[in-house]
C-alpha positions as CSV (number, residue, x, y, z in Angstrom):
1,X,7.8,-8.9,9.3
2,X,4.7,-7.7,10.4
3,X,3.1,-5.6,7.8
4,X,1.0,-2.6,7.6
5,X,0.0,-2.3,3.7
6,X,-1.6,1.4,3.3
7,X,-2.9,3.7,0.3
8,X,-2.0,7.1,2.5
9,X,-0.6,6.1,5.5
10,X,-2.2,6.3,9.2
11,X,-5.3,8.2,8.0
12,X,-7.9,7.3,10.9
13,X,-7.9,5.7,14.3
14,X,-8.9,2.3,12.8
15,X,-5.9,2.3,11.0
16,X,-3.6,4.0,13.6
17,X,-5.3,1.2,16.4
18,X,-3.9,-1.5,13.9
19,X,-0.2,0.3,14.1
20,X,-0.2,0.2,17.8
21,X,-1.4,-3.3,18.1
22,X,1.5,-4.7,15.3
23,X,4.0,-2.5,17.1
24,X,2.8,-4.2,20.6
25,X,3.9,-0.9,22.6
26,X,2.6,3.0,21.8
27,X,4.1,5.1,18.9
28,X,5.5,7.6,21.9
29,X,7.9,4.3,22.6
30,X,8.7,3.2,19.5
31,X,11.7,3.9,16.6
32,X,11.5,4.3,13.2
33,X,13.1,4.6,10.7
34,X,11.7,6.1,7.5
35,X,12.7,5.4,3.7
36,X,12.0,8.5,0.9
37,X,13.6,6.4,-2.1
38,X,10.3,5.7,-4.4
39,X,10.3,9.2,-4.5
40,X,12.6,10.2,-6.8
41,X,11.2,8.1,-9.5
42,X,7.7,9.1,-10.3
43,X,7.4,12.5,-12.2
44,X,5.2,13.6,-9.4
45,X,7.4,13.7,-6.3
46,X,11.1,15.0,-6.3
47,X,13.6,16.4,-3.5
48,X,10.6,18.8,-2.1
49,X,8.3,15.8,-1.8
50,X,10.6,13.3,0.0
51,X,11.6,16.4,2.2
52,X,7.9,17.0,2.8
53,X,7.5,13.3,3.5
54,X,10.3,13.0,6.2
55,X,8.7,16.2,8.0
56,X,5.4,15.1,8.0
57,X,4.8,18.3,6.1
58,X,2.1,16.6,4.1
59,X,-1.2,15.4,4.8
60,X,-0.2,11.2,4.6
61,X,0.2,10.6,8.6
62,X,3.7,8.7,8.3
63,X,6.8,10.6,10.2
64,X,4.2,12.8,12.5
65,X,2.9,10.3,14.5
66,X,4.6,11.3,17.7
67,X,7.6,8.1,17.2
68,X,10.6,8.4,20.0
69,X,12.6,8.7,17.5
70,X,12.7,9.3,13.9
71,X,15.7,8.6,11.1
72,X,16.0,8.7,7.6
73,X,17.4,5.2,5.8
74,X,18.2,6.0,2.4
75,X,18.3,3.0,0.5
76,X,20.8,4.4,-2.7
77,X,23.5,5.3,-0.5
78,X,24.1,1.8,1.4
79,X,25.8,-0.2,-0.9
80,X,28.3,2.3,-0.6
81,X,28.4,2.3,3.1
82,X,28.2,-1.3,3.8
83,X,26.3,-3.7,5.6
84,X,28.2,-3.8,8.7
85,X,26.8,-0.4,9.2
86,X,23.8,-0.4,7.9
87,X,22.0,-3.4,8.9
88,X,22.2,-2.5,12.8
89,X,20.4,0.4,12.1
90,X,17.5,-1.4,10.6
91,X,17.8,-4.9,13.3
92,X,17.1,-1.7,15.9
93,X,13.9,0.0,14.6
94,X,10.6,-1.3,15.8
95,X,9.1,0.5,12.5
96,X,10.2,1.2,8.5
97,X,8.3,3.8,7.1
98,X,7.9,3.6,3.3
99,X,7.2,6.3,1.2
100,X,5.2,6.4,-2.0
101,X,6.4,6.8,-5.4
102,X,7.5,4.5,-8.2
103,X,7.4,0.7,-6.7
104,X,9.5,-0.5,-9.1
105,X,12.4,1.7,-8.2
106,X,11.8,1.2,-4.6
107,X,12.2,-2.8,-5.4
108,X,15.5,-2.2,-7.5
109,X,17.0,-1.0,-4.5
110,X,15.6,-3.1,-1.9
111,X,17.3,-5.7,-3.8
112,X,20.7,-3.3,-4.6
113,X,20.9,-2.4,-1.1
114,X,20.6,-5.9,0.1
115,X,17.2,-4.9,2.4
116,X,15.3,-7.3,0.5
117,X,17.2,-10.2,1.6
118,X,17.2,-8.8,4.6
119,X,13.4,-9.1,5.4
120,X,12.7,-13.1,6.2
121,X,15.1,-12.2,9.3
122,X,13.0,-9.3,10.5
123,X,10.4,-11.3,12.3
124,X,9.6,-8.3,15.2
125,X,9.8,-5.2,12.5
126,X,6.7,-3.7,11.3
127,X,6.6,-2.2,7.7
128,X,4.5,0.4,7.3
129,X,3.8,1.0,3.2
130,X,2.4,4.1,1.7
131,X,1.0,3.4,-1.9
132,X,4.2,2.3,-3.8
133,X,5.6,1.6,0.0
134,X,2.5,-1.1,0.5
135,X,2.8,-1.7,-3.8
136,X,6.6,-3.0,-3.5
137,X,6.0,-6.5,-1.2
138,X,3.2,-7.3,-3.7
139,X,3.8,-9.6,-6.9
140,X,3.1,-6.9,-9.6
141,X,1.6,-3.7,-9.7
142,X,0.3,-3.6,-13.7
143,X,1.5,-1.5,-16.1
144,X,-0.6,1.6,-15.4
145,X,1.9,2.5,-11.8
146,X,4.8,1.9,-13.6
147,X,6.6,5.3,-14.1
148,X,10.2,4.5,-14.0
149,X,11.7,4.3,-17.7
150,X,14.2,1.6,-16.6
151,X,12.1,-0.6,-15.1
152,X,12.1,-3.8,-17.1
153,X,8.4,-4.7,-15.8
154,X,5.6,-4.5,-13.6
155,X,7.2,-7.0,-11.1
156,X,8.1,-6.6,-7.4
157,X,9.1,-8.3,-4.4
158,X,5.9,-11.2,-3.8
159,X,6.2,-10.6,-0.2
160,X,2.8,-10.9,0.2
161,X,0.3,-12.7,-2.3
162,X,-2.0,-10.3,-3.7
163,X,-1.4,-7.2,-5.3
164,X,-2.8,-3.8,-4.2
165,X,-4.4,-0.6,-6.5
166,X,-4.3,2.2,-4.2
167,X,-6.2,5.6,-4.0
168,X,-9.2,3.6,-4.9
169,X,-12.1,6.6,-6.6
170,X,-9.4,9.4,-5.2
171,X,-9.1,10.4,-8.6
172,X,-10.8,9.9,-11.6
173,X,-8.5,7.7,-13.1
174,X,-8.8,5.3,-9.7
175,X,-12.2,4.6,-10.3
176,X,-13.2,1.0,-9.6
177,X,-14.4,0.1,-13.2
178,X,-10.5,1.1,-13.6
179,X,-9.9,-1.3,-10.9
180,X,-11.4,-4.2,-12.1
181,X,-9.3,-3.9,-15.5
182,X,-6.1,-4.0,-13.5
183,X,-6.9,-6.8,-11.8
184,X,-7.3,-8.1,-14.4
185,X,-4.5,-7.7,-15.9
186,X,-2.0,-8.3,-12.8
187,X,-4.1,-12.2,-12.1
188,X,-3.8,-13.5,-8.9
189,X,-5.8,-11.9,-5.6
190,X,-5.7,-8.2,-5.9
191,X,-7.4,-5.7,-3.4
192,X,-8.1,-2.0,-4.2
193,X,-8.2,0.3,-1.3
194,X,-8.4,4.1,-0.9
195,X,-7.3,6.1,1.7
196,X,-9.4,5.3,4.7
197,X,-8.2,2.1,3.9
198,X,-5.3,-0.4,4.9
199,X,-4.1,-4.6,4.8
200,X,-2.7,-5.8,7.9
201,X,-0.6,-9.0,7.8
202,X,0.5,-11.3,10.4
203,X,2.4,-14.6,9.9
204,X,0.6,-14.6,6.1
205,X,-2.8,-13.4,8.1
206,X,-4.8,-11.0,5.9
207,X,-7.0,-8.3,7.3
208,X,-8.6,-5.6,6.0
209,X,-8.3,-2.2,8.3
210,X,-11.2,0.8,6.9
211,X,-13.0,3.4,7.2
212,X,-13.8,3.5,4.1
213,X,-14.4,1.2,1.0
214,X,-12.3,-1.6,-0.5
215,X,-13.0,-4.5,-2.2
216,X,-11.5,-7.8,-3.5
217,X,-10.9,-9.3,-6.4
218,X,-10.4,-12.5,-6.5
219,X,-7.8,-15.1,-8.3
């Protein structure tokens, strides 16, 4: 896949020029399809969130971009429709859109629904993450994002190396002294990137799309 790792979505034309250049074509020609499921398990989203989300009632640029076409791929209700339905939808779309939330309930069913194992095969499919949407291809996410009570640790997919604290000095409690004693925590490479920010990756190709500050911390 190629991957486009944001804190709140397409938030400038840096990041938007980034979009356009993974999808190959402009957003008025492409199809996505977006996926609302970390929202439901962090006490600050719910049904009027995700709704808000899928609308592009809110002010993260994700389903409002102007796509060709726009569905909704709900990742709790495949396993009960199958993948001989399912998976065509997603083998279509030039574009997921991943909303944030609680990453470790977005990776439990990523890897219920069987869109996990899915991924290696979607070479031309770009993945655009929102916070726990960007959090969830990571290795961990520390302790400090995990919100959902059945989540048996900080651990997600490893799609991609390094691990990612969004909203970097959005709010107090994302202040980069705060930061530094995540990383700290998770090990490995870890950027933190607020929301002018975003990680574009290529074929394992890291590069670091802003407008605004970022900075790495090292394994």
């Amino acid at each position: 896949m190629r991957l486009l790792l944001t804190s709140a979505g397409v938030k400038n034309p840096s990041i938007r020029d980034a979009l356009v250049d993974l999808l190959g074509k402009p957003i008025a020609d492409s199809s996505a399809l977006c996926i609302p499921t970390a929202q439901y398990a962090h006490p600050m989203c719910g049904p009027a969130s995700a709704w808000r989300f899928i609308t592009g009632q809110m002010p993260l640029p994700m389903c409002d971009l102007g796509w060709r076409s726009l569905g909704v791929l709900e990742l709790t209700a495949l396993p009960s429709i199958g993948e001989e339905r399912w998976v065509p939808w997603v083998r279509e779309a030039d574009v997921l859109l991943v909303a944030g939330g609680d990453a470790t309930y977005l990776c439990h069913w990523m890897r219920q629904s069987g869109l996990a194992d899915l991924l290696p095969s979607l070479q031309d499919t770009v993945w655009v993450g929102l916070s726990a949407g960007s959090m969830v291809l990571t290795p961990r996410i520390g302790a400090d994002f995990v919100e959902w009570p059945s989540a048996p640790d900080d651990r997600t997919l490893g799609v991609v190396d390094f691990s990612i604290f969004p909203h970097l000095d959005e709010v107090p409690e994302n202040s980069l002294a705060e930061a530094e004693r995540w990383a700290a925590e998770v090990g490995g490479p870890a950027y933190a990137i607020d929301d002018q920010t975003a990680i574009k990756v290529i074929d394992g190709t890291v590069e670091v799309v802003s407008e605004g500050h970022w900075k790495l911390f090292p394994a």
